[in-house]
C-alpha positions as CSV (number, residue, x, y, z in Angstrom):
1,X,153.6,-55.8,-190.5
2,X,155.9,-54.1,-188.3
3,X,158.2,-55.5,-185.2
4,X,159.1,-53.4,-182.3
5,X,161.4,-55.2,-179.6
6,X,162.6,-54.2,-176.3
7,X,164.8,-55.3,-172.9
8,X,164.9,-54.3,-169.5
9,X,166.9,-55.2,-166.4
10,X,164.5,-56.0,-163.7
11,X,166.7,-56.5,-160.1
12,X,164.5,-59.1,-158.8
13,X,165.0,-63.4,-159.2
14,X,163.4,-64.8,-162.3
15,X,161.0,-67.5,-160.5
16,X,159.7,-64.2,-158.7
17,X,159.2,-61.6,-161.5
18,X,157.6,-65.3,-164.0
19,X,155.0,-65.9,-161.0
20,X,153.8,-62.4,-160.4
21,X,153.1,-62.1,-164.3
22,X,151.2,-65.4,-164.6
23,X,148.8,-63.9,-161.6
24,X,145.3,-62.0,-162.2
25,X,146.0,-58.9,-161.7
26,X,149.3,-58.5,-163.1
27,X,147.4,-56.3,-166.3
28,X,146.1,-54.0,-163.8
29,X,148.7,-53.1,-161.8
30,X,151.8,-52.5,-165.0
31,X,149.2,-50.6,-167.2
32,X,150.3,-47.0,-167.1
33,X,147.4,-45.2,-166.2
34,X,148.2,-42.7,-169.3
35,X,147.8,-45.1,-170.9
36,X,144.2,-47.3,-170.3
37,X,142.6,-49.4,-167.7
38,X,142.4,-53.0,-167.5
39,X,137.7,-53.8,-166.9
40,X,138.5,-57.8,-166.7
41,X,141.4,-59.9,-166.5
42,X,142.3,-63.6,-165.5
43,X,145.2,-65.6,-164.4
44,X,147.5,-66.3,-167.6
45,X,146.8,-69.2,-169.7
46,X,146.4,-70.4,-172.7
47,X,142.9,-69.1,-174.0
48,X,142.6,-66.6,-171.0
49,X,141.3,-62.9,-171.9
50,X,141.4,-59.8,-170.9
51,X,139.2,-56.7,-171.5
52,X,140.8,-53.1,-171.4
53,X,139.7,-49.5,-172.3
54,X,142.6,-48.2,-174.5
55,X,143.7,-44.6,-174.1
56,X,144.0,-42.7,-177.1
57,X,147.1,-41.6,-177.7
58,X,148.2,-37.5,-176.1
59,X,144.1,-38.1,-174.1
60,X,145.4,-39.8,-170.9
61,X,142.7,-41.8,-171.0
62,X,139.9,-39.3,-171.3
63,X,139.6,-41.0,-174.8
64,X,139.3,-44.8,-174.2
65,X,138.3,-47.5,-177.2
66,X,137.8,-51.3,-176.0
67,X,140.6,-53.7,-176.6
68,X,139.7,-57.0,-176.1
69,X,143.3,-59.9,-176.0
70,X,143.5,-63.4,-175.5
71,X,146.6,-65.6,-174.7
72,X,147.6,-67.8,-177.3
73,X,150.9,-69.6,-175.8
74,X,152.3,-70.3,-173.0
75,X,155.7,-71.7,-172.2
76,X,157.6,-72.1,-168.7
77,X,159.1,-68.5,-168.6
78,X,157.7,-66.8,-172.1
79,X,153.7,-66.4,-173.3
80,X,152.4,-64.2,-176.1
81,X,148.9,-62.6,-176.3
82,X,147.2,-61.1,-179.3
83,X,144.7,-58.8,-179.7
84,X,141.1,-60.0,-180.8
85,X,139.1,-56.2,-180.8
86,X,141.1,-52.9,-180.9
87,X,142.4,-50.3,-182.7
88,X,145.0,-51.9,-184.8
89,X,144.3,-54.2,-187.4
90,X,147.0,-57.1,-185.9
91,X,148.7,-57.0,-182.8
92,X,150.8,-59.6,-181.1
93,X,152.7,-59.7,-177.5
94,X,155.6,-62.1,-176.5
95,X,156.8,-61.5,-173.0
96,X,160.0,-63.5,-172.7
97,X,161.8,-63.4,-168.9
98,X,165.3,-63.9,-169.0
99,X,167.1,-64.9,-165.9
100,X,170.8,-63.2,-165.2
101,X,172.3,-63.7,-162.0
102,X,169.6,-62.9,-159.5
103,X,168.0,-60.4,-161.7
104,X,165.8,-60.8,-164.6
105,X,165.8,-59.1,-168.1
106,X,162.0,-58.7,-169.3
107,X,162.3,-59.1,-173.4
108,X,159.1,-58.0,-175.5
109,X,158.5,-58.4,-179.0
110,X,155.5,-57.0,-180.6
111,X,154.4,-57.6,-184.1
112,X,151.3,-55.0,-185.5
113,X,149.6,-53.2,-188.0
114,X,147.8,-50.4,-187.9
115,X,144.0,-50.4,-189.0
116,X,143.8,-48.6,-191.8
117,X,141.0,-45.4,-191.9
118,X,139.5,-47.3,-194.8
119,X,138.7,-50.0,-192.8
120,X,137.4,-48.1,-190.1
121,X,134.7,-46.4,-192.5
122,X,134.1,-49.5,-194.2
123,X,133.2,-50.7,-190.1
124,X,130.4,-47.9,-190.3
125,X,129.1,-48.4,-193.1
126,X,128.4,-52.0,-193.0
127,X,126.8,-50.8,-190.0
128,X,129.0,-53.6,-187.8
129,X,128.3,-53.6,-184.0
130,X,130.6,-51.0,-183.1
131,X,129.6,-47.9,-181.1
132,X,129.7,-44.6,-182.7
133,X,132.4,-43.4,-180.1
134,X,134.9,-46.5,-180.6
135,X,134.7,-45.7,-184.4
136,X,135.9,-41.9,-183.7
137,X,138.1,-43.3,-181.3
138,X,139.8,-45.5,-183.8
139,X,140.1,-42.7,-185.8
140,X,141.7,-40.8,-183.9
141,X,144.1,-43.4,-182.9
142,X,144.5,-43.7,-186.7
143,X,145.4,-40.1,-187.2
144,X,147.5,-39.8,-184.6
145,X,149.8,-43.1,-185.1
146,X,152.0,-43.4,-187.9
147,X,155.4,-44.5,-188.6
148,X,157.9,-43.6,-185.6
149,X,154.8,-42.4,-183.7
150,X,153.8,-45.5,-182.8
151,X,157.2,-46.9,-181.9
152,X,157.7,-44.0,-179.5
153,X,154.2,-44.8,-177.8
154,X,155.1,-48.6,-177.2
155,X,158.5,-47.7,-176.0
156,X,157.2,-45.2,-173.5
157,X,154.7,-47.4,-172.5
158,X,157.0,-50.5,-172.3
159,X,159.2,-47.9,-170.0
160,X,156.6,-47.2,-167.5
161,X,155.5,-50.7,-167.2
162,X,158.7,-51.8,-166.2
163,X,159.2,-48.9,-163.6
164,X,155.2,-50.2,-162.3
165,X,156.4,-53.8,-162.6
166,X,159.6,-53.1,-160.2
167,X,157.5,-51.2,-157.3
168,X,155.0,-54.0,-156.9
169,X,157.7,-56.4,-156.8
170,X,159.4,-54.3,-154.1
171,X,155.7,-53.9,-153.0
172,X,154.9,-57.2,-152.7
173,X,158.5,-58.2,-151.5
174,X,157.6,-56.3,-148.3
175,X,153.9,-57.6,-147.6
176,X,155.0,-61.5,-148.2
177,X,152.8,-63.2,-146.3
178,X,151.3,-66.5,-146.4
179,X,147.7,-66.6,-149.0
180,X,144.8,-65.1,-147.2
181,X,140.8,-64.6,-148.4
182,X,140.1,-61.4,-148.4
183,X,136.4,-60.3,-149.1
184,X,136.0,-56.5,-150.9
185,X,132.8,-54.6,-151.4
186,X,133.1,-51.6,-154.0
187,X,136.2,-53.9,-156.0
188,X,134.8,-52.7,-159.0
189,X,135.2,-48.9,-158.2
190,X,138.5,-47.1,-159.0
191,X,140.5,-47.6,-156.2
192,X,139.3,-51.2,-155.9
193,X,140.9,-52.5,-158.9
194,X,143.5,-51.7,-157.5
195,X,143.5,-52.9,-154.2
196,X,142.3,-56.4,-156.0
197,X,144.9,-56.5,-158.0
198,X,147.6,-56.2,-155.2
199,X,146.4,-58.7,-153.4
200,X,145.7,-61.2,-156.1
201,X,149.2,-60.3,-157.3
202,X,150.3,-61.3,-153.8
203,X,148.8,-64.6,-154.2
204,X,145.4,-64.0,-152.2
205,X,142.5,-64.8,-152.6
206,X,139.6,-61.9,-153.5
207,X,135.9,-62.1,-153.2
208,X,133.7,-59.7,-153.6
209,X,130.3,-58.4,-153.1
210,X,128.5,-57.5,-156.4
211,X,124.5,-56.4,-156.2
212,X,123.9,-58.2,-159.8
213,X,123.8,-62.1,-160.2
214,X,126.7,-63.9,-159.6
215,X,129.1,-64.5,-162.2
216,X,131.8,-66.2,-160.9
217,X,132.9,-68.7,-157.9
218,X,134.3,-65.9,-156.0
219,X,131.4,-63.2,-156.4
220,X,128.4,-63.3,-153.8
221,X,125.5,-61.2,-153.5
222,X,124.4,-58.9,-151.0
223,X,122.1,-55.9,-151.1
224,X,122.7,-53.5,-148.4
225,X,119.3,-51.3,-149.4
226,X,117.4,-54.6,-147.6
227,X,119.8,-55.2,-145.6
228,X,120.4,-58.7,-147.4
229,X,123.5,-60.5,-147.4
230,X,125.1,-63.9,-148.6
231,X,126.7,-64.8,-145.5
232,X,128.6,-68.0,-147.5
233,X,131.4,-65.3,-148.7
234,X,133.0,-64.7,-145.4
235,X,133.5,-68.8,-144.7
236,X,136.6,-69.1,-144.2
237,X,138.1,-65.7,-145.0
238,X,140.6,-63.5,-142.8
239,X,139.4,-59.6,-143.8
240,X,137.0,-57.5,-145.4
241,X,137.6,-54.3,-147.3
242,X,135.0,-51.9,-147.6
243,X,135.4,-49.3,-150.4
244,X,131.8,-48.7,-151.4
245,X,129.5,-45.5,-151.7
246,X,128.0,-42.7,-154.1
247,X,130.0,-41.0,-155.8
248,X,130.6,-37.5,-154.1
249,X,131.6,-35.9,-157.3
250,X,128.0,-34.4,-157.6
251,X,125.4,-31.7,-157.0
252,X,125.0,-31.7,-153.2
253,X,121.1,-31.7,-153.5
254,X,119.1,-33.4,-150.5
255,X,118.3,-36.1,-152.6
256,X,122.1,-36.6,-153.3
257,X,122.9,-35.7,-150.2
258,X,120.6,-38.7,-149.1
259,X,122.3,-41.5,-151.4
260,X,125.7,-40.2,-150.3
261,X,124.9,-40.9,-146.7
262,X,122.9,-43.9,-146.9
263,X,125.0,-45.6,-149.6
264,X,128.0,-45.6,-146.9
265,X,125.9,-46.3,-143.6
266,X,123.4,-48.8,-145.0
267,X,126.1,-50.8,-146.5
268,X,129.1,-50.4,-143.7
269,X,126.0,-50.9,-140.7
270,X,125.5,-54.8,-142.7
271,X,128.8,-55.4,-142.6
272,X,129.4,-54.7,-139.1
273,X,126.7,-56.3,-137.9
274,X,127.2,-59.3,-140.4
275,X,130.9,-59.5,-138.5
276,X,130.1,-59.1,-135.1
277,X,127.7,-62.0,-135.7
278,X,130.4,-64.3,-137.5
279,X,132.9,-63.1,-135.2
280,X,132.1,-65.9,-132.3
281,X,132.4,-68.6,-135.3
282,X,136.1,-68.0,-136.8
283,X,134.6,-65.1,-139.2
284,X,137.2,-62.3,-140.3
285,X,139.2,-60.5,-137.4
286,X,140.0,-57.7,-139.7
287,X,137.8,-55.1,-141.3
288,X,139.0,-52.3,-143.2
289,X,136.7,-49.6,-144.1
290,X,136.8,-46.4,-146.0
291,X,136.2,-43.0,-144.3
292,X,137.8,-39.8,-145.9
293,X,139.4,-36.3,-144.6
294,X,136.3,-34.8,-145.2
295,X,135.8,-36.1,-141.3
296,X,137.6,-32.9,-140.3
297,X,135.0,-30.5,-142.4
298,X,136.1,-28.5,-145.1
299,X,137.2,-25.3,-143.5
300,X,140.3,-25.7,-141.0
301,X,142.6,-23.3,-142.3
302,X,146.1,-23.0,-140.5
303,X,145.7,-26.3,-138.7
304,X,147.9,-29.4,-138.6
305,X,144.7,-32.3,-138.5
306,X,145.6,-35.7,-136.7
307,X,143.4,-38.7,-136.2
308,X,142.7,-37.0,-132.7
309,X,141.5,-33.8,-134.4
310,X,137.7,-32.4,-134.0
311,X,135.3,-33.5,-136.4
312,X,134.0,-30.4,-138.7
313,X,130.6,-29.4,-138.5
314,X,129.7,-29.4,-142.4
315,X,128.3,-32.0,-144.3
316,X,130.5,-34.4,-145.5
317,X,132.0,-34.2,-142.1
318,X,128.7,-35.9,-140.7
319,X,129.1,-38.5,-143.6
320,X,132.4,-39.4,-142.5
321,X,131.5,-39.2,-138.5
322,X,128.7,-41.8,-139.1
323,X,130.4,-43.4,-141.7
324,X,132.9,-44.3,-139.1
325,X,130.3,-44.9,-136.2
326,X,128.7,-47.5,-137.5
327,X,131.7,-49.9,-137.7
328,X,131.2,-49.9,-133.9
329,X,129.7,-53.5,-134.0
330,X,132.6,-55.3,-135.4
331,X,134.7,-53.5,-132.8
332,X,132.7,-54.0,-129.5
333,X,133.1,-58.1,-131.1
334,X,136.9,-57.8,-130.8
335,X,137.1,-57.3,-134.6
336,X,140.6,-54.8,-135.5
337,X,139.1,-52.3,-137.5
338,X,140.7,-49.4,-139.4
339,X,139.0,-46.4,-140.9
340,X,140.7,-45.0,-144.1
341,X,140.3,-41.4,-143.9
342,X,141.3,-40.9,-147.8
343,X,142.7,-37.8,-148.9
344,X,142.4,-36.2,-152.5
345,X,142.9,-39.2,-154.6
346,X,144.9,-38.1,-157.9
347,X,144.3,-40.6,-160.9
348,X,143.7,-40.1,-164.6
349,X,141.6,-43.0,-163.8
350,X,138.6,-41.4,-161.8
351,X,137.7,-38.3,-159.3
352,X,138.4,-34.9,-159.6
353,X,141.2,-35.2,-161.4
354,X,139.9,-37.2,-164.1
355,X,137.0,-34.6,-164.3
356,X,139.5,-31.9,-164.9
357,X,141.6,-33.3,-167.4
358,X,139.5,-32.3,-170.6
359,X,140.3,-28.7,-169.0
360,X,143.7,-28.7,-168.9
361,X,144.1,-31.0,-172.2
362,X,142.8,-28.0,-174.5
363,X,144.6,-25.4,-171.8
364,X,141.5,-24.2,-169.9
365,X,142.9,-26.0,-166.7
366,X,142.4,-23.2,-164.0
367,X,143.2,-22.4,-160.4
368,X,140.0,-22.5,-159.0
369,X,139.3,-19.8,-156.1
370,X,142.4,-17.7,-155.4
371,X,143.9,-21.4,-155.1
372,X,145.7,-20.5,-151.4
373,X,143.9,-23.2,-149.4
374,X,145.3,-26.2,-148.6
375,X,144.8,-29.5,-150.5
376,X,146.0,-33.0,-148.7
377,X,146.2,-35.3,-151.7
378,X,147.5,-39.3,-152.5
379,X,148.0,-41.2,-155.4
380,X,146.1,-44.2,-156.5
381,X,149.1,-46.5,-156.2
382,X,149.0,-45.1,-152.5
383,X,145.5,-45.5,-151.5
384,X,145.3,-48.9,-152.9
385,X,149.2,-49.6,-151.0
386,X,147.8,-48.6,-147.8
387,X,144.8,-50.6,-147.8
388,X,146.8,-53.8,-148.4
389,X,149.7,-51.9,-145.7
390,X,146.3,-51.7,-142.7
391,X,145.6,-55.4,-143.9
392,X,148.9,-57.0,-142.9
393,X,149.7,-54.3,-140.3
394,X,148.2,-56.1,-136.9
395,X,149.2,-52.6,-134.6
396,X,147.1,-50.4,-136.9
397,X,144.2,-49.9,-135.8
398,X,141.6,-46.8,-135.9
399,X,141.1,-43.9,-138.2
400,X,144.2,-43.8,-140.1
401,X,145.0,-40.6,-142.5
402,X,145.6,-41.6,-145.9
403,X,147.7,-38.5,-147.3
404,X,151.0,-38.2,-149.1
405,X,153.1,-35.9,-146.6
406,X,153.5,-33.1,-148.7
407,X,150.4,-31.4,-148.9
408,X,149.9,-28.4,-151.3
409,X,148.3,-25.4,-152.0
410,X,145.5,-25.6,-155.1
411,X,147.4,-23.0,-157.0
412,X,150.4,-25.7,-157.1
413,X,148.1,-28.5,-157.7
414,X,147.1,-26.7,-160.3
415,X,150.0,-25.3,-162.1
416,X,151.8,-28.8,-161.5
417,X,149.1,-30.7,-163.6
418,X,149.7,-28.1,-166.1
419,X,153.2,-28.9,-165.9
420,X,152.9,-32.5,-166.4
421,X,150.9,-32.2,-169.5
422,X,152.5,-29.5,-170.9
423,X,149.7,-26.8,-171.0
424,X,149.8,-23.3,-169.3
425,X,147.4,-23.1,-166.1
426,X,144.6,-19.9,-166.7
427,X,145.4,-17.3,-163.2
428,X,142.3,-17.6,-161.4
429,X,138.9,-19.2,-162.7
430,X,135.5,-17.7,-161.1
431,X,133.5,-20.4,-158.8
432,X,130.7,-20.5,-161.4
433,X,132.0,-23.8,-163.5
434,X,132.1,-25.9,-160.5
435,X,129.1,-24.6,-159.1
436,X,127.1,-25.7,-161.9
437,X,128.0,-29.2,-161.3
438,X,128.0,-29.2,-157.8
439,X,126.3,-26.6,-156.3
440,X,127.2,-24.0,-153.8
441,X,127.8,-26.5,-151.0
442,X,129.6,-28.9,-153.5
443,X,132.3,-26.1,-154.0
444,X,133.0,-25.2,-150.8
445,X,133.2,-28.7,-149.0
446,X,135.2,-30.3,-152.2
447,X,137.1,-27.3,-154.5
448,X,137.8,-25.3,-151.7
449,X,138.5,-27.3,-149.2
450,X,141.3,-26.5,-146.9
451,X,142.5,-29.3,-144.8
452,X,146.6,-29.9,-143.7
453,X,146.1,-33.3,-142.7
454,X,149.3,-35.4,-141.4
455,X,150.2,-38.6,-142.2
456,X,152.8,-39.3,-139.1
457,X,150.6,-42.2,-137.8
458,X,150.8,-43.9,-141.0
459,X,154.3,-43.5,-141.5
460,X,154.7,-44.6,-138.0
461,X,153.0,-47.7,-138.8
462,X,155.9,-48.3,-141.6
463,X,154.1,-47.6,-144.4
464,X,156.9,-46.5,-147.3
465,X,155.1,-44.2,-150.3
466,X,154.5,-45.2,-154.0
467,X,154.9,-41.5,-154.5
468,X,156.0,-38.5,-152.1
469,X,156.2,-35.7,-155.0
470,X,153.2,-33.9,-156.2
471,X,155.2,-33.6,-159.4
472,X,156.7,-36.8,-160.2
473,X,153.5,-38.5,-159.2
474,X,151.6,-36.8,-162.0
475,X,153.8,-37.6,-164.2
476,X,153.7,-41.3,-163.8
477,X,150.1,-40.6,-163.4
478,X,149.4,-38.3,-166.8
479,X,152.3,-39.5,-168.8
């Protein structure tokens, strides 16, 4: 059995630091997303679980195994967790908080062995439930780890937590604000974890809308297809959050076409309406829905695009256009409604990033195109920031671009993921890869999009960035 231990200065108040670790969604938001991604997580207590996919170690996360833990003690400032399924063989978690003069010093100790590749063949061949892919995943993990190896993995992870742990405090310092409800359809996507977890983390309360049976006290079903709804989840709450809608990151046939549209109108049309008919009875006052940049169309070279800017004429920019029309209900009820027109979203987590990390992993990452047009991107700390930031922001109001303000070229985007992993970046690569996956119009309206969108009426509102360097970004991001 090995021990690893480790402190850190925090510069925030001990009661402060202890009650934003004891809330759900503390897990989510200090996991480096290098480094895994947290599927289900509760409040911390004793017997409390959470369920993660573990990155394997140099994959950022393109490699996941489950990890399963469970919370085995808690005590007033200090609880330990252990892991119950994973790739070592024992692994155990104190987090001790120290108070120091208005700061805290966050103290873990971690006791773990490594499963042995023995075991993990001895898992096979008893033919134990355990997919083929988490067995080669533990191997890997296996391979990878030994000795120092694993020491420098913990303490690098330990590091970025801490650096996570200290924005969202600062983060949440700003948005104080007594407990709301919020309600959020789409919660289980990428970006909604996230959002989730900032506002539980804040002390709020989250519902959301799930098309499966009910689970828990705080889901409720709705299927926007029918056009059915279980009006019993907006009693009582403030807001609604929309992030739902198919995933764009496909061929752009006309039956995908189809689902892209009506999987954002359908579902943003029922909530309007659904509002606009609570609205009279104390329902929400506050809806925030998603929209995206593609609202400008794809093809606005040497422009500077504002929310007043001309909708494109292209396809995604009619997605967006009606996308945004049909919150027209909740407004003409009085309801504030902001439309989060979402820029590039840059995440080891999900989108096109994630798609292209394999790529630049084995050092096939490529400008795509001759990589000159312009690429408006934000990080997922952002996107989820600025959802909670149009939440508590009564003045905001409208379409609202969600962009870091230093948008680059996809030559740099390129060459600076290369950077941040430590592979070289191939000159040019034809259109032919991408086209395969998403077709002709795919390529043009996504890869080679050129769109210099500003963010001055964000800013304006107050909103302060997670991350304002392409660079530094990915590194948090990739590790």
């Amino acid at each position: 059995m090995s021990i690893f231990e480790s402190s850190a200065p925090v510069n925030f108040p001990l009661e402060q630091v202890n009650t934003w670790f004891r809330r759900r969604g503390a897990l989510t938001r200090i996991t480096p997303h290098w480094a895994g991604s947290v599927i289900e997580e509760a409040a911390v207590a004793p017997g409390s679980r959470a369920k993660l996919k573990s990155g394997v170690p140099g994959t950022r996360s393109v490699i996941t195994m489950p990890w399963v833990s469970e919370v085995t003690r808690v005590e007033e400032t200090s609880f330990t967790d252990r892991q119950l399924k994973g790739p070592f063989k024992e692994w155990e978690h104190t987090h001790d908080l120290l108070g120091t003069a208005g700061a805290t010093v966050v103290r873990d100790s971690i006791r773990y062995e490594l499963l042995p590749e023995s075991e993990i063949k001895a898992k096979a061949k008893a033919g134990e439930p355990v997919r083929a892919s988490s067995l080669v995943s533990m191997r890997r993990f296996t391979q990878r780890f030994s000795g120092k190896q694993v020491e420098k993995h913990i303490e690098a992870m330990l590091a970025e937590r801490t650096r996570r742990l200290e924005a969202d405090l600062a983060f949440q310092q700003r948005y104080a604000h007594e407990p709301i409800t919020v309600v959020i359809a789409g919660a289980s996507g990428t970006v909604g974890r996230q959002v989730q977890a900032l506002l539980t983390g804040g002390g709020h309360t989250v519902r959301t809308l799930v098309r499966r049976e009910p689970r828990t006290e705080n889901e409720f079903r709705w299927n926007p297809a029918r056009g059915g709804i279980d009006e019993a989840a907006f009693d009582g709450a403030q807001a609604v959050i929309h992030l739902g809608g198919a995933s764009i990151n496909t061929r752009f046939s006309e039956k995908n076409k189809k689902r892209i549209l009506e999987s954002r109108v359908n579902s943003t049309h029922l909530l309007a309406q659904t509002l606009a008919k609570l609205a009279p009875q104390g329902g929400p006052q506050t809806f925030i829905c998603a929209s995206a940049i593609g609202y400008y169309g794809a093809n606005r070279s040497g422009e500077l695009l504002s929310e007043e800017s001309k909708p494109g004429g292209d396809f995604l920019a009619f997605v967006c256009k009606r996308w945004e029309e049909v919150c027209d209900p909740a407004r003409e009820a009085g309801i504030r409604v902001v439309n989060v027109r979402t820029g590039v979203v840059q995440s080891a987590l999900g989108g096109a990033l994630r798609m292209q990390l394999p790529l630049f992993l084995s050092g096939a990452g490529a400008v795509l195109g001759k990589g000159e047009n312009v690429q408006s991107w934000i990080s997922l700390d952002d996107i989820a920031g600025i959802y909670v930031h149009a939440l508590f922001t009564d003045t905001l109001e409208g379409p609202v671009n969600a962009v870091a303000p230093a948008p680059v070229t996809a030559k740099k985007l390129a060459k600076t993921v290369g950077k941040a992993v430590g592979r070289p970046v191939l000159l040019r690569a034809p259109k032919l890869a991408p086209a395969l996956l998403l077709g002709k119009d795919g390529v043009e309206q996504l890869v080679l999009a050129d769109q210099t969108v500003s963010c001055d009426k964000l800013q304006e509102s107050g909103y302060e960035f997670f991350e304002t360097d392409l660079l530094t970004a990915m590194r948090h991001e990739l590790g």
